[in-house]
ZAROBA-123222 format. One line per field, with one value per residue (C-alpha): residue number from 1; x negated, z negated, y negated. Coordinates in Angstrom, 1 decimal. Example, Ala and Ser with C-alpha at 12.3 -4.5 7.8 and 13.67 -1.06 7.14 Angstrom:
2
i <- c(1, 2)
x <- c(-12.3, -13.7)
z <- c(-7.8, -7.1)
y <- c(4.5, 1.1)
# end
This chain:
423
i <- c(1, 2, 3, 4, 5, 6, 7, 8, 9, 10, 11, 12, 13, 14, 15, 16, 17, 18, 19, 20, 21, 22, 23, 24, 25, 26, 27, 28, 29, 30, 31, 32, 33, 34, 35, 36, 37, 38, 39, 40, 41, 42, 43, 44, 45, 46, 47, 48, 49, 50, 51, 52, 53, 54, 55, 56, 57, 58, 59, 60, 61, 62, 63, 64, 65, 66, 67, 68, 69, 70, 71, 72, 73, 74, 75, 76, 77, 78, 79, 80, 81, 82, 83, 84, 85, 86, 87, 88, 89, 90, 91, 92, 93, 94, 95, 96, 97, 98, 99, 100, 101, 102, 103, 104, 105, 106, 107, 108, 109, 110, 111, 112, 113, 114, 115, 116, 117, 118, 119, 120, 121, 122, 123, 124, 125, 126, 127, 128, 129, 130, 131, 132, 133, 134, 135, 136, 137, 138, 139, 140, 141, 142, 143, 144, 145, 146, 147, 148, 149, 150, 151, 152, 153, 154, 155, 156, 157, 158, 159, 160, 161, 162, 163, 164, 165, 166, 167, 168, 169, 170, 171, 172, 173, 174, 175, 176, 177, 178, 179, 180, 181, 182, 183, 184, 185, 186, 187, 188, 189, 190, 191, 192, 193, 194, 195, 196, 197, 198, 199, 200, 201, 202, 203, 204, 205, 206, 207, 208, 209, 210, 211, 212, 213, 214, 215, 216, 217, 218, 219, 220, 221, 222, 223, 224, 225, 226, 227, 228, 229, 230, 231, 232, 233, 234, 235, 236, 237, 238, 239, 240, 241, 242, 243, 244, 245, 246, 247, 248, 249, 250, 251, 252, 253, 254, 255, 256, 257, 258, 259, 260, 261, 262, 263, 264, 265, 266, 267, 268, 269, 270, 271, 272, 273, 274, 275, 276, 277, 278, 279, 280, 281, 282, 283, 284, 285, 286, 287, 288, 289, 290, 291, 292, 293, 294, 295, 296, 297, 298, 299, 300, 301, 302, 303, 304, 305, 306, 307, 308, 309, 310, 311, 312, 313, 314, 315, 316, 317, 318, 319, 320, 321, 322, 323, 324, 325, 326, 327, 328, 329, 330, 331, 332, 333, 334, 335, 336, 337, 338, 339, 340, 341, 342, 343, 344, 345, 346, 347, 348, 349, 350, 351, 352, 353, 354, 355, 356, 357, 358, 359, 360, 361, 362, 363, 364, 365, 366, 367, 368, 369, 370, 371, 372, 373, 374, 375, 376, 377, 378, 379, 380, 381, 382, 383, 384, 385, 386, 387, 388, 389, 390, 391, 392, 393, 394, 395, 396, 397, 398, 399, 400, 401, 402, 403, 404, 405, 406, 407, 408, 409, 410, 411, 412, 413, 414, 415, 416, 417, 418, 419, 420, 421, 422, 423)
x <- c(-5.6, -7.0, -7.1, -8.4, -6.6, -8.6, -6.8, -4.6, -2.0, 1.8, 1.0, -1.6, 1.2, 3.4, 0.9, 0.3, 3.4, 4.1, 1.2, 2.0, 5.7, 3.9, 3.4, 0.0, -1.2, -2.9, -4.0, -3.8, -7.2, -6.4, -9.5, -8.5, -5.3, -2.4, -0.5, 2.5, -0.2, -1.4, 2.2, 3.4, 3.2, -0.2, -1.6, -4.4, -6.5, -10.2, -12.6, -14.5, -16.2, -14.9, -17.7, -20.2, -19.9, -22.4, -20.4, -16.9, -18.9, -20.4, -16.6, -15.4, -18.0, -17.8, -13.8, -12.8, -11.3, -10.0, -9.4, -9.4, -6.7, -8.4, -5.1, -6.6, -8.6, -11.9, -13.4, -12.4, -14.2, -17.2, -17.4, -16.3, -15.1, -18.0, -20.0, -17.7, -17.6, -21.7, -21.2, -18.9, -16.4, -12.5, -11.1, -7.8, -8.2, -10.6, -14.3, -16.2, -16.1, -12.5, -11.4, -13.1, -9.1, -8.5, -11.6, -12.1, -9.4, -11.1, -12.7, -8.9, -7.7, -10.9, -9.9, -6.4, -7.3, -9.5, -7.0, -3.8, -2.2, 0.7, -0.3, -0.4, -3.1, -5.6, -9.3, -11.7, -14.1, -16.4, -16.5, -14.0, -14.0, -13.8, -11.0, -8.7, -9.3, -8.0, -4.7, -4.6, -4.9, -2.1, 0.2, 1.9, 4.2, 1.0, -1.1, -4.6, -6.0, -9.3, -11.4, -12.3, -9.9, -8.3, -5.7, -2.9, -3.0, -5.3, -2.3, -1.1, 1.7, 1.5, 4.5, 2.7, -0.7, -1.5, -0.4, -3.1, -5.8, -5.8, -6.0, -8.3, -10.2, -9.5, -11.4, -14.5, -15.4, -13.7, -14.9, -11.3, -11.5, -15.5, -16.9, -13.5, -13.2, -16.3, -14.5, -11.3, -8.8, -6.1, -3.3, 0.3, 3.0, 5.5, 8.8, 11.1, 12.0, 8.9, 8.4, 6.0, 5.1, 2.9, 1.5, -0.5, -3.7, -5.7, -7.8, -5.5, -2.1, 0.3, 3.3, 5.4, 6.2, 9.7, 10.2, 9.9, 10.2, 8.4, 9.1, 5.7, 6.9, 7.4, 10.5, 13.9, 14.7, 11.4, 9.7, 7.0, 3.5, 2.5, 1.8, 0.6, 4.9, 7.6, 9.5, 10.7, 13.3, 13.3, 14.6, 14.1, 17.2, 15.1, 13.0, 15.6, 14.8, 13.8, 11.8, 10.2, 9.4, 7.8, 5.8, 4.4, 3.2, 2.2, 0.5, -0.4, -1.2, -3.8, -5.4, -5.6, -6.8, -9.7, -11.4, -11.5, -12.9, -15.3, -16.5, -15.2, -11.4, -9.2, -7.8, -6.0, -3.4, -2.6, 0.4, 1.0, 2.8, 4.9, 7.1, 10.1, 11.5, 14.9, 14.5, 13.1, 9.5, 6.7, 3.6, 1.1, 0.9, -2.5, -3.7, -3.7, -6.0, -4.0, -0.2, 1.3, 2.4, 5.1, 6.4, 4.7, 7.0, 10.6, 8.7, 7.8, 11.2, 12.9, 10.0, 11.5, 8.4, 5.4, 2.7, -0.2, 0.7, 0.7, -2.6, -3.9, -2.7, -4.2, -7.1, -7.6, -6.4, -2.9, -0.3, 3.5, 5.0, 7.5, 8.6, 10.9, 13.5, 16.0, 19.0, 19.6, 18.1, 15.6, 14.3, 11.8, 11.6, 8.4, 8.4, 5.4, 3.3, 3.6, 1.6, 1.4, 0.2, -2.2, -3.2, -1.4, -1.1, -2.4, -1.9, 2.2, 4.1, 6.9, 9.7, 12.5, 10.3, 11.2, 14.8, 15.6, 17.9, 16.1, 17.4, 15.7, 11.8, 9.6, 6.3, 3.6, 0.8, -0.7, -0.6, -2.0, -1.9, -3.1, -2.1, 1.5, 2.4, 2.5, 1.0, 0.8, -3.1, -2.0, -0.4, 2.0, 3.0, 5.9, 8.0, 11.7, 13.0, 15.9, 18.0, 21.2, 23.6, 23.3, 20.8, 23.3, 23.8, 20.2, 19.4, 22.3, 21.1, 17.5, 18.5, 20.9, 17.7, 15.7, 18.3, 16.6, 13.3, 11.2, 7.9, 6.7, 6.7, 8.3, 9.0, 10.9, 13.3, 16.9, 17.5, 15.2, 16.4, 18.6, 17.9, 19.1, 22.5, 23.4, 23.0)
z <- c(17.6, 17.3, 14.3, 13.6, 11.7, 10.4, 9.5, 11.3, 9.9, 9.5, 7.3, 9.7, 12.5, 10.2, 9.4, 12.6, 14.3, 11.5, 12.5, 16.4, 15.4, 15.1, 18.2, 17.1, 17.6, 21.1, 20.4, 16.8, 18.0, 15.7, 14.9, 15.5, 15.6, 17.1, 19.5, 17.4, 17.8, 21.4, 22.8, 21.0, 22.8, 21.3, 19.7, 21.5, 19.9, 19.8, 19.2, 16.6, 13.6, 10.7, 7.9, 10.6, 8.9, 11.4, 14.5, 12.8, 12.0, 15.6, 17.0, 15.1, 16.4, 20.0, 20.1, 18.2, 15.1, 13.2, 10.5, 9.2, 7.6, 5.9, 5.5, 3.8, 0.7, 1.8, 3.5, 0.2, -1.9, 0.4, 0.2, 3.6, 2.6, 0.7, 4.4, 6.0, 3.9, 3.9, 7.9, 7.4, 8.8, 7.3, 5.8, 4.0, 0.8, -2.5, -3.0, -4.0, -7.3, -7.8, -5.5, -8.3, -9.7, -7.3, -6.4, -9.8, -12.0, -15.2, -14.6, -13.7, -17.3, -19.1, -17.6, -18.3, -21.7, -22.4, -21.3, -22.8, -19.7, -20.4, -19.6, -20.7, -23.1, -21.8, -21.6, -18.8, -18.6, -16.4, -18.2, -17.3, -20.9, -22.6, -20.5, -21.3, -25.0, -24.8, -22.8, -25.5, -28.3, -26.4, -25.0, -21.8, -19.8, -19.0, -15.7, -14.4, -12.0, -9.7, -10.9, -7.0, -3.9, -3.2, -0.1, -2.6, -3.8, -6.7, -9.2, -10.8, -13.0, -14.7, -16.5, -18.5, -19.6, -16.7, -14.1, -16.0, -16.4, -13.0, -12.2, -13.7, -12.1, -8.5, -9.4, -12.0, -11.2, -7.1, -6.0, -4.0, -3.5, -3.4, -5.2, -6.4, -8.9, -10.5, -13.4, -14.2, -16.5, -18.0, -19.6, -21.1, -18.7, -19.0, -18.8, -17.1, -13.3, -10.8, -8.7, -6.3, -7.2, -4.3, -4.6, -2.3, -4.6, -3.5, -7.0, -9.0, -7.0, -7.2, -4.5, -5.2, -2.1, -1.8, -4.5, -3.5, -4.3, -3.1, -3.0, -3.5, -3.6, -0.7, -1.5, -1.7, -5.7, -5.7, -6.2, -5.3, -4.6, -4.7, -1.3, 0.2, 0.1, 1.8, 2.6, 0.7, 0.8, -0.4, -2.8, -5.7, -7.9, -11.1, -10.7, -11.8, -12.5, -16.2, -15.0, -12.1, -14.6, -17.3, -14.5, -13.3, -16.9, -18.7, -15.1, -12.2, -14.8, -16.3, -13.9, -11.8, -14.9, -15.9, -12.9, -11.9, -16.2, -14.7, -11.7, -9.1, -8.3, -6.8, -3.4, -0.9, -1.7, -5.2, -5.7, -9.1, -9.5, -12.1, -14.9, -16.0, -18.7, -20.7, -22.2, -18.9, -20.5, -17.6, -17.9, -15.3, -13.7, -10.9, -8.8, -5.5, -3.8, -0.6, 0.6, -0.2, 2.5, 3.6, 1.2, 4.3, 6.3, 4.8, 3.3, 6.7, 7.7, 5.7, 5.6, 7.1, 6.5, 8.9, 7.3, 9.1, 8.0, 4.0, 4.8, 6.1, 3.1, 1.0, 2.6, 1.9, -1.6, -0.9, -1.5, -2.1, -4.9, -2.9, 0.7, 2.5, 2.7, 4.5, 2.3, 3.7, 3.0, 4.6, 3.7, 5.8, 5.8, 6.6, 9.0, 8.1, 9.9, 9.1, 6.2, 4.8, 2.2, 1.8, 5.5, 9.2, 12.3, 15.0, 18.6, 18.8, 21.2, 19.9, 21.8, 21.5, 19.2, 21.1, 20.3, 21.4, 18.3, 16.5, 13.5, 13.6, 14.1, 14.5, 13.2, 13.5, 11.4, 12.6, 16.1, 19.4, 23.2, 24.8, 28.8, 29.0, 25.7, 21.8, 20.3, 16.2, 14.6, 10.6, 8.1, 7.8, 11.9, 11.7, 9.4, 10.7, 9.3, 9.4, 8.2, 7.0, 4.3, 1.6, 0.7, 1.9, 5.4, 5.6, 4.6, 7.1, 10.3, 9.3, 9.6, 12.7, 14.4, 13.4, 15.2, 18.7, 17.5, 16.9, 17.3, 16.2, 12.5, 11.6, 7.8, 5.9, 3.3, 4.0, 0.2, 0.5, -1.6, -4.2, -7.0, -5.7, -4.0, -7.3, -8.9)
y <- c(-18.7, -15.2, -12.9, -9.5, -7.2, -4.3, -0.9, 1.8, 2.6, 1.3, -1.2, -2.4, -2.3, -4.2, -7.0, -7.4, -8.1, -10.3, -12.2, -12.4, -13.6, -17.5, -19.3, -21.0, -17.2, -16.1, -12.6, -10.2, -7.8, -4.8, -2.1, 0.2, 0.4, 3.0, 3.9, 1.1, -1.7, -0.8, -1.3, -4.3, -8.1, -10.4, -7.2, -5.2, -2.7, -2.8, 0.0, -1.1, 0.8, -1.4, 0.5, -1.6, -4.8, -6.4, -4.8, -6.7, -10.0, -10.0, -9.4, -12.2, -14.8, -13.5, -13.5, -16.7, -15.3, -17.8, -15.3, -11.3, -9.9, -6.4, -3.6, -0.6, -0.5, 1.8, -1.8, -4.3, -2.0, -1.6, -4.9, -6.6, -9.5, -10.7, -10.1, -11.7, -14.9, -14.9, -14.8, -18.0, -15.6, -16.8, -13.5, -12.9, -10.1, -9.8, -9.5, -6.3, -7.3, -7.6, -4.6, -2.5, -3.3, -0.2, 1.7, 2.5, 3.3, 3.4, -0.7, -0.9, 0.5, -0.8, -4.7, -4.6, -3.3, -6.1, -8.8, -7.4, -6.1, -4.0, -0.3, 3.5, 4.7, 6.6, 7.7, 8.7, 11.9, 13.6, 16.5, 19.2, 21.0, 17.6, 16.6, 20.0, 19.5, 15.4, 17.2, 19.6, 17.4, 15.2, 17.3, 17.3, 15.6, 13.9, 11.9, 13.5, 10.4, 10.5, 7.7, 6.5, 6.1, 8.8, 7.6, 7.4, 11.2, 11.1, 11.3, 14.4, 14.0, 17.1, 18.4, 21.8, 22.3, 24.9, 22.3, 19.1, 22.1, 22.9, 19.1, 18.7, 21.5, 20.6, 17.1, 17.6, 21.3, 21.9, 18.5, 17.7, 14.4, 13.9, 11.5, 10.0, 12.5, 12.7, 10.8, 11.4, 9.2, 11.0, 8.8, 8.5, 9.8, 6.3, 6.5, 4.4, 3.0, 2.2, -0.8, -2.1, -6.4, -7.7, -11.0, -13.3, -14.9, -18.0, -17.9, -19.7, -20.1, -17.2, -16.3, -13.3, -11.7, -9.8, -6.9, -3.3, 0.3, 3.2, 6.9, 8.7, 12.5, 14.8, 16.0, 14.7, 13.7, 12.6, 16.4, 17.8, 16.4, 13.1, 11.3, 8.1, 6.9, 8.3, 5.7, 2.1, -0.2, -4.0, -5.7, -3.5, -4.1, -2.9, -6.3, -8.8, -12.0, -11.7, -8.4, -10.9, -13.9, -10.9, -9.4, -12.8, -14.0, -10.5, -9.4, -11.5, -14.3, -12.7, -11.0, -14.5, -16.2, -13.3, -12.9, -16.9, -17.4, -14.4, -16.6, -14.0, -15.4, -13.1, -13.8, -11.9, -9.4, -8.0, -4.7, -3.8, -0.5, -0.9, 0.8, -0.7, 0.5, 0.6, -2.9, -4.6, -4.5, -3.7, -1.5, -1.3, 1.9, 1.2, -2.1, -1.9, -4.8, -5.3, -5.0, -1.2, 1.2, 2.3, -1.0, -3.7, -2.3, -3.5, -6.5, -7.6, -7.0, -9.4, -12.0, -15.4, -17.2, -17.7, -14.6, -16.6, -19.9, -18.4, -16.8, -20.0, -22.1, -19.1, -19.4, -23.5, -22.7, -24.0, -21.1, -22.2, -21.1, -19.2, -18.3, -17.7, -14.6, -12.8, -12.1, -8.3, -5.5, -3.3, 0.2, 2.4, 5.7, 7.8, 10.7, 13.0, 15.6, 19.4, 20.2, 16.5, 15.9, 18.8, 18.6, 17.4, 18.4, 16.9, 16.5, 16.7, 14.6, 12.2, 11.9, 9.3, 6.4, 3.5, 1.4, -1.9, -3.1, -6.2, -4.7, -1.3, -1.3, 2.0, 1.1, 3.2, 5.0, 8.4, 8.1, 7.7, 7.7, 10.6, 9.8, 9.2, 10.4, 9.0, 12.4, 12.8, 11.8, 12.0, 12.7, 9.8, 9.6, 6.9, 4.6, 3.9, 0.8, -0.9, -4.0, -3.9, -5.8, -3.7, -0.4, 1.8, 0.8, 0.6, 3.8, 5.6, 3.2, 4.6, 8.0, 7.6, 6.4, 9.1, 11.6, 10.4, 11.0, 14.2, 15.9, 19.4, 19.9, 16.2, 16.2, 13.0, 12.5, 11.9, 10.1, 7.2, 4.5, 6.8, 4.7, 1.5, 2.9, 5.0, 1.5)
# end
């Protein structure tokens, strides 16, 4: 069997050695890939423009794919997977319709409004003036969100009135993130512990995979700017199992059963970042329509389970209930390009990625191979991961393996997984 995994990032890297871990697999083609994915046994990178939904249909039929598994967000929301399926093409994610859960943030709020999914008030603008006088009338702490995609930095949690204006500014009137911000939603700044609940969707059946937590900031503490994650570690001990059973029913649930009553079932992927508050209670913080990242990474790690053989009974409308998990723990931390997340730096060799303990894996996101050498190509370069008994041990194997490793301007947090070892 063949399969194409489209993205190239870590979570792409991740996805895809989980995939090539199953013996029924020949090959796991991955456009376009990174320097991670060109290195690793069953994987090989292809250079294919993945906005050319002809070019990626074509590849399919000329390479015996039995399936696509679509990573990033940008292709679910132009609408891949609806091509794909009209090409009788097998692919693993959520139509056009249903990725509007993430590429647009106020159909997001505006749904889970509608069907009585926990979440912060809020209300959308595309006026710049308008918006200031809502923040005004509401005061601050408060959250200034880019309507569109916005690679997981369209969030300003802004703490004064200066700090939402200028928000504010930076997407109606400075254009920042394009046409992402040409609407913004501005809602209630929630209160509480986050965490990450990724499910797997055949249009009715639901399988929680392991819990997560991310850490979006830059700096340690979580300060500082918001980024696309900094590292995560799995299982997050804020989802226990009355958290997990609340999430599933006042959630997942309703989502599932919505968009099936619509005629457009969801399948593929589904992340929920959540806030947990004091009493256990969950509010939605945003969708995500596929697996999160850096959380793939310690997910994959513990994942015991085939990922192709769930993707295949997903596919056929089949998913168990549950699968199957490794009982330690594994936490991943990101190491970042100088000037992420406002810009990186590109073209710096890494030195020192490679390790041969089946306990520690170095995926990869921003890079590629320039001649002999892995040089940086983003923001978010590399996530070190590890495995470990308990969060702790995790967290210090992490960062012993990160000692070997370095490139020009590499930037990372030494606290990753905080919350769960001061639990």
């Amino acid at each position: 069997m063949n399969i194409l995994v489209l993205g190239t990032g870590g979570r792409e890297h991740a996805l895809a050695w989980a995939c090539a871990k199953d013996d029924q697999v020949n090959t796991v083609f991955v456009a376009k890939g990174n320097a991670g994915t060109a290195q690793e046994s069953k994987l090989q990178n292809i250079d294919l423009d993945i906005t050319n939904h002809q070019k990626v249909i074509e590849f399919c039929q000329n390479n015996a794919v039995a399936f696509v598994l679509v990573g990033p967000e940008a292709p679910l929301v132009a609408g891949i997977v609806d091509d794909l399926r009209h090409a009788n093409i097998q692919v693993w994610g959520p139509t056009q319709y249903c990725a509007q859960l993430e590429g647009s943030k106020s159909f997001a709020k505006s749904f889970m409004k509608q069907h009585g999914i926990p979440t912060a008030f809020y209300e959308v603008f595309g006026d710049a003036k308008k918006a200031k006088d809502y923040v005004k009338e509401q005061g601050t702490p408060i959250v200034i969100k880019a309507d569109g995609l916005a690679a997981g930095k369209g969030v300003v949690v802004a703490m004064t009135q200066s700090d939402a204006f200028a928000a504010i500014d930076d997407m109606l009137s400075d254009n920042k993130f394009g046409d992402a911000g040409s609407r913004v939603v501005i809602e209630q700044f929630l209160i509480g512990e986050e965490a990450s609940f990724i499910c797997m969707i055949d249009g009715d059946n639901i399988l929680p995979m392991a819990t997560s937590q991310d850490h979006k900031r830059i700096f340690e503490g979580d300060t500082g700017a918001n980024t696309g994650g900094m590292g995560a570690y799995s299982p997050a001990p804020v989802v226990t199992q009355v958290v997990h059973d609340k999430v599933v029913s006042r959630v997942i649930r309703p989502v599932v059963d919505a968009m099936k009553a619509n005629g457009t079932p969801y399948t593929g992927f589904l992340y929920a970042g959540l806030m947990i508050d004091d009493n256990g209670d969950p509010q939605v913080i945003e969708f995500n329509c596929r697996f999160g990242d850096p959380e793939t990474q310690p997910i994959m790690m513990r994942l015991k389970s085939s990922l192709v053989e769930l993707i295949q009974a997903g596919l056929a409308g089949n998913l168990p209930s549950e699968a199957k998990w490794s009982d330690q723990v594994a936490l991943g931390i990101v190491l970042a390009s100088r000037g992420y997340p406002e810009s990186s730096s590109k073209g710096d060799v890494i030195t020192g990625s490679g390790t041969t303990d089946s306990n520690i894996k170095v995926f990869h996101a921003g890079t590629k191979q320039v001649g002999d050498d892995v040089v940086t190509d983003g923001g978010r370069v590399l996530c070190i991961t590890a495995l470990a008994d308990d969060i702790a041990q995790a967290q210090a194997t992490a960062l012993n393996t990160i000692k070997g490793i370095s490139f020009d301007g590499m930037q990372y947090r030494r606290d990753i997984g905080w919350r769960a070892i001061t639990r």
